[in-house]
GUDRENTI-747444 format. One record per residue: residue number from 1; x, y, z negated of N, C-alpha, C, O in turn. Coordinates in steps of 0.05 Angstrom, whole numbers, plus 5000, padded with zeros to 4 digits. Example, Ala and Ser with C-alpha at 12.3 -4.5 7.8 and 13.67 -1.06 7.14 Angstrom:
// residues 2
 titor n_xx n_yy n_zz ca_xx ca_yy ca_zz c_xx c_yy c_zz o_xx o_yy o_zz
     1 5264 4886 4844  5246  4910  4844 5264 4934 4844 5285 4934 4831
     2 5257 4955 4858  5273  4979  4857 5258 5001 4843 5268 5023 4839
This chain:
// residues 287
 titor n_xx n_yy n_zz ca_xx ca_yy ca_zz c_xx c_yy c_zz o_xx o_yy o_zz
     1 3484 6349 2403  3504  6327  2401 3521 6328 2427 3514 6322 2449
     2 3546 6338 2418  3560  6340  2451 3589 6326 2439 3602 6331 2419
     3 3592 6303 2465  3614  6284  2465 3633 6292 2494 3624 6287 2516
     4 3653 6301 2489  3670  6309  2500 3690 6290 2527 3705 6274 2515
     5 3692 6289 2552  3701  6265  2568 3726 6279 2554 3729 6300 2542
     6 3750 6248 2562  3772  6254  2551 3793 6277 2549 3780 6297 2553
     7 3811 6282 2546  3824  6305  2549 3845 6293 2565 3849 6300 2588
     8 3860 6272 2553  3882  6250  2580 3871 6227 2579 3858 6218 2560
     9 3875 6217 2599  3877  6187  2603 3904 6177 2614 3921 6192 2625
    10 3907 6155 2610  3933  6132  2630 3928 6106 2624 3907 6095 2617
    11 3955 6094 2628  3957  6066  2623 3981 6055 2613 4002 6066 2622
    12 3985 6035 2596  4016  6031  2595 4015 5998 2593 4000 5983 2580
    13 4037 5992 2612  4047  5965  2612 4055 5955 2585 4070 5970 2572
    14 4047 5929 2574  4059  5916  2558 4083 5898 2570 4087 5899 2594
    15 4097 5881 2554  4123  5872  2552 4107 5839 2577 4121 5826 2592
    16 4081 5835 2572  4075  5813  2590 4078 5820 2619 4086 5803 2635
    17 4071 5842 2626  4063  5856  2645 4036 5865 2651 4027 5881 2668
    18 4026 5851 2633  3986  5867  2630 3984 5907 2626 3997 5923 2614
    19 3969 5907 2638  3961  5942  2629 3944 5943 2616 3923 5930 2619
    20 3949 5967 2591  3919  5975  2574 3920 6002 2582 3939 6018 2584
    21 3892 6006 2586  3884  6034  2591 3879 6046 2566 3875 6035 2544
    22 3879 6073 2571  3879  6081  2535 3868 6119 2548 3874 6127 2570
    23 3856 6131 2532  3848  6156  2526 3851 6170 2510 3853 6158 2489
    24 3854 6201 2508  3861  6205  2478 3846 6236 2476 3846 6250 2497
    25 3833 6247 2452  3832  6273  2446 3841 6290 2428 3843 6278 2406
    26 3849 6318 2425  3859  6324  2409 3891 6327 2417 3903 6317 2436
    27 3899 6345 2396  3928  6353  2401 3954 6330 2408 3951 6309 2395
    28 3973 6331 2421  3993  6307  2429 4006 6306 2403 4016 6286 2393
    29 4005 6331 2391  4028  6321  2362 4011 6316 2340 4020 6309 2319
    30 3985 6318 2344  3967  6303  2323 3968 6277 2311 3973 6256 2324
    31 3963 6276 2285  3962  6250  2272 3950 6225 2293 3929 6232 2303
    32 3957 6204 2301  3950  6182  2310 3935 6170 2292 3938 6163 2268
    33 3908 6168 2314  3883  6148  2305 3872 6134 2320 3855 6141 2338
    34 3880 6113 2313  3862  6087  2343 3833 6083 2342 3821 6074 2322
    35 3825 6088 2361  3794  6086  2359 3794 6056 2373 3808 6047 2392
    36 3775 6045 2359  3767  6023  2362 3733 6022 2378 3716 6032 2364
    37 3724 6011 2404  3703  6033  2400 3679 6002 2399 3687 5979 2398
    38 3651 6010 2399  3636  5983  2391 3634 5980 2424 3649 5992 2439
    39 3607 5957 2437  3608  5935  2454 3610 5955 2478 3597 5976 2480
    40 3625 5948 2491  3620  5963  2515 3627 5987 2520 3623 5992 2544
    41 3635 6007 2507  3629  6035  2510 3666 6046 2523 3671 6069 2529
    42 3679 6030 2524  3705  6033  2531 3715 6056 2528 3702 6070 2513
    43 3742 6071 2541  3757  6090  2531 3743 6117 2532 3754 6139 2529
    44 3717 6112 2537  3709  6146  2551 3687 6156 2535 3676 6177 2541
    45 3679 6141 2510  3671  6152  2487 3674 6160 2469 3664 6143 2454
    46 3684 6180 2454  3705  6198  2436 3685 6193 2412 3677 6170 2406
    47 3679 6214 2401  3671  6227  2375 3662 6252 2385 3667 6260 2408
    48 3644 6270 2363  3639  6289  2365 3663 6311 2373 3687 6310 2364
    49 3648 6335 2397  3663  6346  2404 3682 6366 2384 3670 6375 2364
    50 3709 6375 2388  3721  6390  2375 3736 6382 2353 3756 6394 2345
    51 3722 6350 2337  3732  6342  2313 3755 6336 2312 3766 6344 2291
    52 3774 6319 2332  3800  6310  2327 3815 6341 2324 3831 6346 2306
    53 3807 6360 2345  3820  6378  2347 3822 6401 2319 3843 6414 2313
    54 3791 6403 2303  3795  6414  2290 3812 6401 2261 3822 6415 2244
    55 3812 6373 2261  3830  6359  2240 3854 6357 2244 3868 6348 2226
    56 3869 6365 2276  3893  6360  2276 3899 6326 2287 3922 6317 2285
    57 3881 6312 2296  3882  6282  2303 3877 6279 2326 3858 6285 2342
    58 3902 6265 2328  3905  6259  2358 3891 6224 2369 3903 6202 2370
    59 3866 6229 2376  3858  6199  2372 3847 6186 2399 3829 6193 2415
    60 3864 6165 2399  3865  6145  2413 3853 6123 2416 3848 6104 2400
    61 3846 6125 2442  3818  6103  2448 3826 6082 2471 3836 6089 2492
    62 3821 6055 2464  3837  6034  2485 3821 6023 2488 3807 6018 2469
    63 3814 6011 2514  3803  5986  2534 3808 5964 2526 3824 5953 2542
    64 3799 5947 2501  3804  5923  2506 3802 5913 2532 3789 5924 2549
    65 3819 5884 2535  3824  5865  2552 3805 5863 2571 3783 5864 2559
    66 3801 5861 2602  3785  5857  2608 3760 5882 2610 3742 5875 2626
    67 3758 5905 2598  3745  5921  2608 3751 5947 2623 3773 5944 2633
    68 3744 5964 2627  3747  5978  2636 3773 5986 2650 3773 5979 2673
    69 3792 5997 2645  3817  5996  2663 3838 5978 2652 3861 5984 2659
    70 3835 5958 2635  3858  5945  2622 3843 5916 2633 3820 5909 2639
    71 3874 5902 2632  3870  5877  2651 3862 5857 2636 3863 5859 2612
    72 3854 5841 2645  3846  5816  2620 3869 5802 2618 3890 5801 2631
    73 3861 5787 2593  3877  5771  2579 3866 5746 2575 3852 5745 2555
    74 3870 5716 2595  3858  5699  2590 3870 5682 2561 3893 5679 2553
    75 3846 5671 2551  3848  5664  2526 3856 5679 2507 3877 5672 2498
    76 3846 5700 2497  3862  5725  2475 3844 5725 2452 3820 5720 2457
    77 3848 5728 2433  3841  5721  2408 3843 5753 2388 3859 5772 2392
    78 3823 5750 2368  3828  5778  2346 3854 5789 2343 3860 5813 2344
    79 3872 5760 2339  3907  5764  2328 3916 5779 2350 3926 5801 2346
    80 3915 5767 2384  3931  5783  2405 3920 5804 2408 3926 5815 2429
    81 3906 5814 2394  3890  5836  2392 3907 5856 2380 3908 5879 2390
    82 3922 5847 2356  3930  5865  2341 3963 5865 2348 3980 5880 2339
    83 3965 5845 2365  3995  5843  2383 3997 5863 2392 4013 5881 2385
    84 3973 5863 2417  3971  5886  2440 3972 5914 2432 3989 5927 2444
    85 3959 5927 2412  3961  5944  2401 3986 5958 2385 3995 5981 2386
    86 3994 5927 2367  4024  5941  2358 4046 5951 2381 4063 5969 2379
    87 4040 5933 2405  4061  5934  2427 4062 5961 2435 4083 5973 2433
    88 4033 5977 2447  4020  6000  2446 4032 6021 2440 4043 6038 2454
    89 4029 6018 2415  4035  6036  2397 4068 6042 2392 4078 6060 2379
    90 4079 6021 2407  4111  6025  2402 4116 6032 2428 4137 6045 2427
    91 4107 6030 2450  4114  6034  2468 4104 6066 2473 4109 6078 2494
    92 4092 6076 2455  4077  6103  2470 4090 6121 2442 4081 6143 2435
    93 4109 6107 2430  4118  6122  2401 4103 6139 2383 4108 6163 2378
    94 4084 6121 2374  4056  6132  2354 4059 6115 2335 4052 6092 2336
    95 4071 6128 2313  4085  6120  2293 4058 6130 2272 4046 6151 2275
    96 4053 6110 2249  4033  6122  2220 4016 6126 2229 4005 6147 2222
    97 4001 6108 2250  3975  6113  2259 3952 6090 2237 3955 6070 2223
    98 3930 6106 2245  3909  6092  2227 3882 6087 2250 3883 6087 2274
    99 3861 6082 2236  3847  6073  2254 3810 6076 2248 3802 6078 2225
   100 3798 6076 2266  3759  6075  2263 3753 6054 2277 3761 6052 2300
   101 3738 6034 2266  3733  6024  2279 3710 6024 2283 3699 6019 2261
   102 3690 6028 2306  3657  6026  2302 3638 6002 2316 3639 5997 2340
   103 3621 5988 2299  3606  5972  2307 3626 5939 2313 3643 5929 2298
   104 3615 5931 2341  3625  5905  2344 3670 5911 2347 3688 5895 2348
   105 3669 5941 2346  3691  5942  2336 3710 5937 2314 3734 5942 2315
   106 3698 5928 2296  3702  5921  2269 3729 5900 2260 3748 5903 2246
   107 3716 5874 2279  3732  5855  2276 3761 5861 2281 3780 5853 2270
   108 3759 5878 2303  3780  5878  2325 3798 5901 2312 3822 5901 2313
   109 3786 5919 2300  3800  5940  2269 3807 5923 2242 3826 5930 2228
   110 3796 5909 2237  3807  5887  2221 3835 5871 2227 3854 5869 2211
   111 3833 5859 2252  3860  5851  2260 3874 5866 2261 3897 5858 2255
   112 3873 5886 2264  3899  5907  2262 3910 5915 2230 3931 5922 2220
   113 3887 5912 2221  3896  5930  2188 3905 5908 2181 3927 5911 2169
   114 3894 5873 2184  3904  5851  2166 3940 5851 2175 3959 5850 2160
   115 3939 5853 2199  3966  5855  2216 3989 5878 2205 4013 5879 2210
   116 3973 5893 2189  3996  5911  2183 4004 5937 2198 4017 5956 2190
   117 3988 5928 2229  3995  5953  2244 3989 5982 2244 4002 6001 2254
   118 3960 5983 2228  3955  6017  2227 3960 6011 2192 3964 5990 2179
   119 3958 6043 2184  3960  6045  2155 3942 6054 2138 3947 6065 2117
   120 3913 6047 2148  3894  6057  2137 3872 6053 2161 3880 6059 2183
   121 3843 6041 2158  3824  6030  2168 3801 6041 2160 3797 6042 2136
   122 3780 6052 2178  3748  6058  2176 3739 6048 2184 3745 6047 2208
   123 3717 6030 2174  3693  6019  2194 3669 6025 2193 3658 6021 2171
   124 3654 6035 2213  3632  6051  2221 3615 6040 2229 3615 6035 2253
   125 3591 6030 2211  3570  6021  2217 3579 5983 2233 3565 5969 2247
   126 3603 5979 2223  3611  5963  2230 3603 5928 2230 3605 5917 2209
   127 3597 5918 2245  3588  5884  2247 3612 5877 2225 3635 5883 2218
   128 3583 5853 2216  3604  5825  2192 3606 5804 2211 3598 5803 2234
   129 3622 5785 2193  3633  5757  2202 3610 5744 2209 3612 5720 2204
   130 3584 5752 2224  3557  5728  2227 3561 5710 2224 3547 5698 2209
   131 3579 5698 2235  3582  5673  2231 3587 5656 2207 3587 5632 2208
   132 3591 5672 2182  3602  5666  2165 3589 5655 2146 3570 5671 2143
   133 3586 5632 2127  3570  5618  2116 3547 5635 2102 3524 5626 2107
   134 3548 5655 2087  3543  5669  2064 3525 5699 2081 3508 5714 2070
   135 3535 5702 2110  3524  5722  2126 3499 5708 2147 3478 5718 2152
   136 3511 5678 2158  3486  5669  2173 3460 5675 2167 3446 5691 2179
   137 3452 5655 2139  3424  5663  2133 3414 5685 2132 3390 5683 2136
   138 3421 5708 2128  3411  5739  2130 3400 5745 2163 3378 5755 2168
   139 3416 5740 2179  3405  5745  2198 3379 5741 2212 3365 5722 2203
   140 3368 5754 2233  3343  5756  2241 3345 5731 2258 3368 5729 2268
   141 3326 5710 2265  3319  5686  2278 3340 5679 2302 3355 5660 2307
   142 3332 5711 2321  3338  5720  2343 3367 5709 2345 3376 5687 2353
   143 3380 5736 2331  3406  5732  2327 3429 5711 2318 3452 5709 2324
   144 3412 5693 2298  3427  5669  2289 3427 5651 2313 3450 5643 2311
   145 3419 5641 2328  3416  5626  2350 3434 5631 2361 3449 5614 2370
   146 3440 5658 2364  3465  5660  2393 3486 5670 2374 3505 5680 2387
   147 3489 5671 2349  3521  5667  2328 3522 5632 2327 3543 5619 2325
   148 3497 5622 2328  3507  5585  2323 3516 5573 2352 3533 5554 2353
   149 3501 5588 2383  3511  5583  2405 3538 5586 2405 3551 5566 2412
   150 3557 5616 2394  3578  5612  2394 3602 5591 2388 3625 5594 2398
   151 3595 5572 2373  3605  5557  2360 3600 5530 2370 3619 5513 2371
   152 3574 5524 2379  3562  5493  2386 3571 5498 2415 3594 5492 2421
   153 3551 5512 2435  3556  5518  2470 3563 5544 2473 3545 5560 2478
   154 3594 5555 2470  3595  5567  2490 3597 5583 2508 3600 5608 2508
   155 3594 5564 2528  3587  5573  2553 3556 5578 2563 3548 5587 2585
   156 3538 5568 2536  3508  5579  2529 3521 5610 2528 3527 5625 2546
   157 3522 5613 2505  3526  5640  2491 3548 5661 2514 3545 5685 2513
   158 3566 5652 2531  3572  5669  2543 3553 5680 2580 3556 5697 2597
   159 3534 5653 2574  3516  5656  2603 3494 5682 2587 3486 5700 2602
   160 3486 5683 2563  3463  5699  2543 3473 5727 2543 3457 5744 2551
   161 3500 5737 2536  3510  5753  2536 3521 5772 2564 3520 5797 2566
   162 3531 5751 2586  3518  5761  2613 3497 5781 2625 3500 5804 2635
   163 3483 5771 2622  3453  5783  2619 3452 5817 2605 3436 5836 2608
   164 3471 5816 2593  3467  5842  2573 3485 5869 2584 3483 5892 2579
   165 3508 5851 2605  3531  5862  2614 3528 5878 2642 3540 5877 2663
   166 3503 5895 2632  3497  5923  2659 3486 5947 2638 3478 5944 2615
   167 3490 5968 2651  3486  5995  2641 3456 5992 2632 3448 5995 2609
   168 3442 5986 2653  3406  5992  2644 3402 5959 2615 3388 5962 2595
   169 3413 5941 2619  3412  5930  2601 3433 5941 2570 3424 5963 2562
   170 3445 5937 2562  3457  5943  2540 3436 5970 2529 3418 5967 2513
   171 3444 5997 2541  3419  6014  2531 3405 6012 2524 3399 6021 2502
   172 3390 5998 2538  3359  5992  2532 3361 5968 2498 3349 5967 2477
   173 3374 5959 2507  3372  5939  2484 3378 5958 2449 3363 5960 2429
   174 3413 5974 2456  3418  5991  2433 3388 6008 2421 3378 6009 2399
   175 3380 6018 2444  3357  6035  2437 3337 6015 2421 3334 6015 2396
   176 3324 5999 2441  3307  5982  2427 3312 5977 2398 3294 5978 2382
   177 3338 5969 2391  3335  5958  2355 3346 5976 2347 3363 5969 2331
   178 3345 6010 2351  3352  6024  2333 3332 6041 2317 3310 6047 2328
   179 3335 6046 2301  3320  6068  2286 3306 6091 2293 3317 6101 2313
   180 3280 6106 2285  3279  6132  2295 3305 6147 2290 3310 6166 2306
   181 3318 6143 2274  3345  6166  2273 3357 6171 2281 3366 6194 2282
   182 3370 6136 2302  3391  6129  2317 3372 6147 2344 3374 6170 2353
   183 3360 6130 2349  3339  6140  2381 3342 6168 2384 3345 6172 2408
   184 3343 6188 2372  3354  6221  2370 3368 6219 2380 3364 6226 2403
   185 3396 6210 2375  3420  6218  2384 3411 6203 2405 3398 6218 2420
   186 3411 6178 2416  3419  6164  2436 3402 6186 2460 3412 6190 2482
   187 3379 6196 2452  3367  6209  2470 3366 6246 2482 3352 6259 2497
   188 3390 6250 2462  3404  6278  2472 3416 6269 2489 3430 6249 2489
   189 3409 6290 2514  3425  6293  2538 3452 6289 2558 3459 6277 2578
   190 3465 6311 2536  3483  6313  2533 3502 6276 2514 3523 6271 2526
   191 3496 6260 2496  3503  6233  2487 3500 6222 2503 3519 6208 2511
   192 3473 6220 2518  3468  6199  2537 3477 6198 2559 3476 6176 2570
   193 3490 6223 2573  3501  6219  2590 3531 6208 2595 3540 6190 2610
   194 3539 6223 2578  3569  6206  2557 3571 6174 2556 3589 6158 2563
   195 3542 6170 2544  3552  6141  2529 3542 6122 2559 3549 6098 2559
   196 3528 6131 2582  3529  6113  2596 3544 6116 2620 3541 6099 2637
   197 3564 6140 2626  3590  6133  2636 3597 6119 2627 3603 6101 2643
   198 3603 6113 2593  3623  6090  2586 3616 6063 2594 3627 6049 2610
   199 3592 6058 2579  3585  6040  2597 3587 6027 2623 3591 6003 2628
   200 3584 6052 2642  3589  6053  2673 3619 6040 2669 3622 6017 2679
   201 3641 6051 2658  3666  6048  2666 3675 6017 2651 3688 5999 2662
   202 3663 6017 2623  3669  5987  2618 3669 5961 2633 3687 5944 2635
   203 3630 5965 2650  3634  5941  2665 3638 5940 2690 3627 5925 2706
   204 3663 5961 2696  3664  5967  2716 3690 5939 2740 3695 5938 2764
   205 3696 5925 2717  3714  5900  2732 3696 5872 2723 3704 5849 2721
   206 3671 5882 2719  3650  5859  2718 3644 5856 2685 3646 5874 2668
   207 3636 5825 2681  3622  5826  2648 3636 5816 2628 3632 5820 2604
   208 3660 5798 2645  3686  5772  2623 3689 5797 2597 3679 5789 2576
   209 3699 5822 2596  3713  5831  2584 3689 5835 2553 3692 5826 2530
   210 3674 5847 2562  3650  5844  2540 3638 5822 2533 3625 5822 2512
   211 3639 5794 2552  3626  5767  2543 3647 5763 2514 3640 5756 2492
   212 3679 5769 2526  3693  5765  2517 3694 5775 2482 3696 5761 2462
   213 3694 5794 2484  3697  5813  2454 3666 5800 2438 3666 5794 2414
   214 3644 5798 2455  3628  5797  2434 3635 5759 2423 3632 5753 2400
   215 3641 5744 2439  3646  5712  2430 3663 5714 2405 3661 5705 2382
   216 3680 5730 2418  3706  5732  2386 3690 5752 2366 3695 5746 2343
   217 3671 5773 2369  3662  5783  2346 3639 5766 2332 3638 5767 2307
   218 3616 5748 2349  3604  5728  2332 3621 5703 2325 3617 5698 2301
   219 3635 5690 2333  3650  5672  2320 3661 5680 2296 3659 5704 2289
   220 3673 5663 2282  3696  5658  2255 3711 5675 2257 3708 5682 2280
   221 3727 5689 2248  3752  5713  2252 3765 5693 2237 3759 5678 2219
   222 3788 5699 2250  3803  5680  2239 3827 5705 2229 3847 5714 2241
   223 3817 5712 2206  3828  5737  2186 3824 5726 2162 3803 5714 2156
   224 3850 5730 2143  3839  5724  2114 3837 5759 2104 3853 5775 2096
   225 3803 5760 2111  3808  5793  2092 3815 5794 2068 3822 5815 2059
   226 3814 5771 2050  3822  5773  2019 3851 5787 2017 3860 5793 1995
   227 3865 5790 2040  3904  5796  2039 3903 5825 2064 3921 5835 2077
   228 3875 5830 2062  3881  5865  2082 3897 5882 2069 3888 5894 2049
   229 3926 5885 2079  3949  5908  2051 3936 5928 2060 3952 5942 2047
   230 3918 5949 2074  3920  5980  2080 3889 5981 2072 3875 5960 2073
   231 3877 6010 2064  3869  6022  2062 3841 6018 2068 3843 6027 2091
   232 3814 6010 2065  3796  6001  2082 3774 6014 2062 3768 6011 2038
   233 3759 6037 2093  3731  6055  2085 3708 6035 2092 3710 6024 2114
   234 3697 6031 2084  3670  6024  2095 3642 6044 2102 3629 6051 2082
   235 3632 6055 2129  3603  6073  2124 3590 6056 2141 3595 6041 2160
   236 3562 6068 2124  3541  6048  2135 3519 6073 2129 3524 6091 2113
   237 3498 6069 2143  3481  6091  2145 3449 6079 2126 3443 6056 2132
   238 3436 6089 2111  3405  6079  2112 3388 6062 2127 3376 6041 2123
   239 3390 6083 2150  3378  6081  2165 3383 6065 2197 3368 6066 2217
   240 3407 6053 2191  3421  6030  2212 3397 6011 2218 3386 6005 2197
   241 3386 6000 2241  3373  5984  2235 3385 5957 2253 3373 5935 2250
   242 3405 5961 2269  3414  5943  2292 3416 5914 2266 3423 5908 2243
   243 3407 5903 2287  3407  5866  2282 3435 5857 2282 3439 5835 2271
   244 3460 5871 2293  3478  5855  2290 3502 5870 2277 3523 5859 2281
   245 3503 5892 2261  3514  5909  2244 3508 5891 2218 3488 5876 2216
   246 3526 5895 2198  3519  5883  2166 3495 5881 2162 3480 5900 2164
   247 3486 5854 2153  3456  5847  2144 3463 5863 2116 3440 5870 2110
   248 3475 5871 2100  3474  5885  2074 3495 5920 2067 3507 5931 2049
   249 3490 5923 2093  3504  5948  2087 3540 5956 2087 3551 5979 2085
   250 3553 5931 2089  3579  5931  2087 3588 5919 2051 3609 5916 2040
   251 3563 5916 2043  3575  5900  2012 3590 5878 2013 3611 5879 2000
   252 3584 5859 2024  3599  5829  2028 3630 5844 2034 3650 5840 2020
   253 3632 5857 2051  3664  5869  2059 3681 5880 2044 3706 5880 2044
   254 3654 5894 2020  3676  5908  2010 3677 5899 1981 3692 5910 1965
   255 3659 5874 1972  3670  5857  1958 3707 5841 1961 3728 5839 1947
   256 3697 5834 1989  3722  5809  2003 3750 5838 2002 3769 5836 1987
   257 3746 5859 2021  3773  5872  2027 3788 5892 1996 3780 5910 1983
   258 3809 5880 1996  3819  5890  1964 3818 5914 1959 3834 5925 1974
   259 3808 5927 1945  3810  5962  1943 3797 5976 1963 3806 5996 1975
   260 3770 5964 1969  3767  5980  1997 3743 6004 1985 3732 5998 1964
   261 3740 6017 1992  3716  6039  1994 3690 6039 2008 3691 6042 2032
   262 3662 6035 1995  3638  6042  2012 3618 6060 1999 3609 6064 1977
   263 3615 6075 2031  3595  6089  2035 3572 6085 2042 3574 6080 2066
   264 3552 6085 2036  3523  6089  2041 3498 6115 2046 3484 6124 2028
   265 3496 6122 2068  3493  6155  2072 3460 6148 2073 3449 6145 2095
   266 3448 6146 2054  3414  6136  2056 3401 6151 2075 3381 6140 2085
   267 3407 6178 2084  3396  6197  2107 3394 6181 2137 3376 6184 2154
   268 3413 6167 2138  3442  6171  2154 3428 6142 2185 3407 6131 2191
   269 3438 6143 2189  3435  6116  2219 3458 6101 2225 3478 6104 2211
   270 3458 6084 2248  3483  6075  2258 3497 6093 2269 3515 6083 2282
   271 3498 6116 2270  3502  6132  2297 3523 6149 2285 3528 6172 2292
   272 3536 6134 2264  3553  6156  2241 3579 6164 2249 3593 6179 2236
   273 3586 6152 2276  3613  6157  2288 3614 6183 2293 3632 6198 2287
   274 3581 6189 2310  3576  6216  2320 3566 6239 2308 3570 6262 2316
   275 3546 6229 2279  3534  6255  2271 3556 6258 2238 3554 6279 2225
   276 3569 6243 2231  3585  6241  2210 3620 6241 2211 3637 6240 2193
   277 3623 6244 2246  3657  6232  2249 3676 6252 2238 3699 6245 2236
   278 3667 6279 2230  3688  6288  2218 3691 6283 2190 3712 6287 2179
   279 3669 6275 2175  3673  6264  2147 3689 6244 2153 3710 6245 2139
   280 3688 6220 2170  3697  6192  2165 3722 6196 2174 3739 6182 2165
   281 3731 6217 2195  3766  6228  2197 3779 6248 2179 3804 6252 2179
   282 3763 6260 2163  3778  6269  2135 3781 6258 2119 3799 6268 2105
   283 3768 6234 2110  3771  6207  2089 3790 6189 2097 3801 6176 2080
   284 3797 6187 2124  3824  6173  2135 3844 6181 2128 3863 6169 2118
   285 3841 6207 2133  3866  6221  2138 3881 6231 2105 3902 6241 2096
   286 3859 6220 2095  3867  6230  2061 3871 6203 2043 3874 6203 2019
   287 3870 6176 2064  3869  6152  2051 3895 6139 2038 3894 6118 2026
């Protein structure tokens, strides 16, 4: 399993004056694809090596708010989410771009597709609405406590999540609730060294930016997915076992998102960005 550091990096000012840092691999005249990436792992975790390049996709990976080289955004919400991005995207003239989103990335790929801004949406092993009437009860004990913290205290739930916001923590935790299948990949060499640079670089202006993303991904989204106009994949692996990925596989989603597509790879793990990403960027790109 070999994950490739970026090929460019930079930054570009928005119209506020905030900077998003952004990464990209793959050819400059390649199809545009926003990677969305899950908690923490910021611009410096790609996809399997070679894939954008051998599809022709030029894909693009950004720092939410607050992490890694992009500045925070006090008070920013799913929607300025999909502001920032459209701004992005016009400002760096990446026109017909589409998007992956993986894990607690989900929501934050959702605001974009409900928004109109990309033209076609993957979500990879991607978190549901927890919070959401019909999703609460599914969850594990653990987990419901700190989706109802979000909502009742807080500033509970952002002191809990703290705690999680260092390299030797987060790891340890992904590992802990994953699968034998997932634990493979996370424990090649070559991944692991990758995925905890990113790490390294995410919390590298402290923890707001990840307290931040995960509050807005357990809370309410305030998205009507019933009205997503573009394109929406859903993959989910067998063998996923994370506590805070779909308690059902991505079914509830792809009931709710109109016309959307799901996959279920029964072999398969959470880890489908990496051992599956050129399937889930040829299904984009053909969406």
């Amino acid at each position: 399993m070999t994950v490739e550091p970026p090929a460019r990096l930079g930054t570009t000012r928005l119209p506020d004056g905030r900077l998003l840092a952004w990464s990209e691999w793959g050819p400059e005249d390649g199809r545009p694809v926003l990677l969305c990436p899950g908690a923490a792992t910021s611009r410096w975790l790609g996809i399997a090596a070679g894939v954008p390049d051998a599809l022709g996709v030029r894909l693009v990976s950004v720092d939410r708010p607050g992490l890694g080289g992009s500045d925070p955004a006090p008070g920013r919400t799913l929607t300025t989410w999909a502001d920032d991005v459209a701004a992005l995207l016009r400002l760096r003239g990446l026109t017909g771009a589409r998007a992956v989103a993986f894990s607690q990335g989900a929501p934050f790929g959702l605001a974009c597709a409900a928004a109109g801004v990309v033209e076609a949406l993957a979500i990879v092993s991607g978190t549901d609405e927890l919070a959401a009437p019909d999703v609460r009860p599914q969850l594990p004990p653990e987990i419901g406590q700190l989706v109802d913290l979000c909502t009742t205290d807080p500033a509970a739930a952002a002191a809990a999540f703290t705690g999680l916001a260092s390299v030797e923590a987060m790891a340890g935790m992904v590992t802990a609730t994953s699968s034998a299948v997932d634990q493979a990949v996370y424990a090649e060499p070559d991944f692991a060294a990758a995925y905890r640079r990113a790490l390294s670089e995410a919390f590298a202006a402290g923890p707001q930016g990840y307290v931040e993303d995960t509050l807005l991904a357990m809370g309410r989204w305030p998205l009507d997915l019933h009205a997503v106009p573009v394109p929406v994949h859903l993959w989910y692996g067998g063998h996923d076992a994370s506590p805070v990925h779909s308690p059902d596989s991505g079914a509830r989603l792809h009931r709710i998102l109109p016309g959307s597509r799901r996959t279920v790879l029964d072999h398969a793990g959470g880890a489908l960005l990496w051992t599956h990403g050129e399937d889930v960027l040829a299904e984009l790109l053909a969406a």
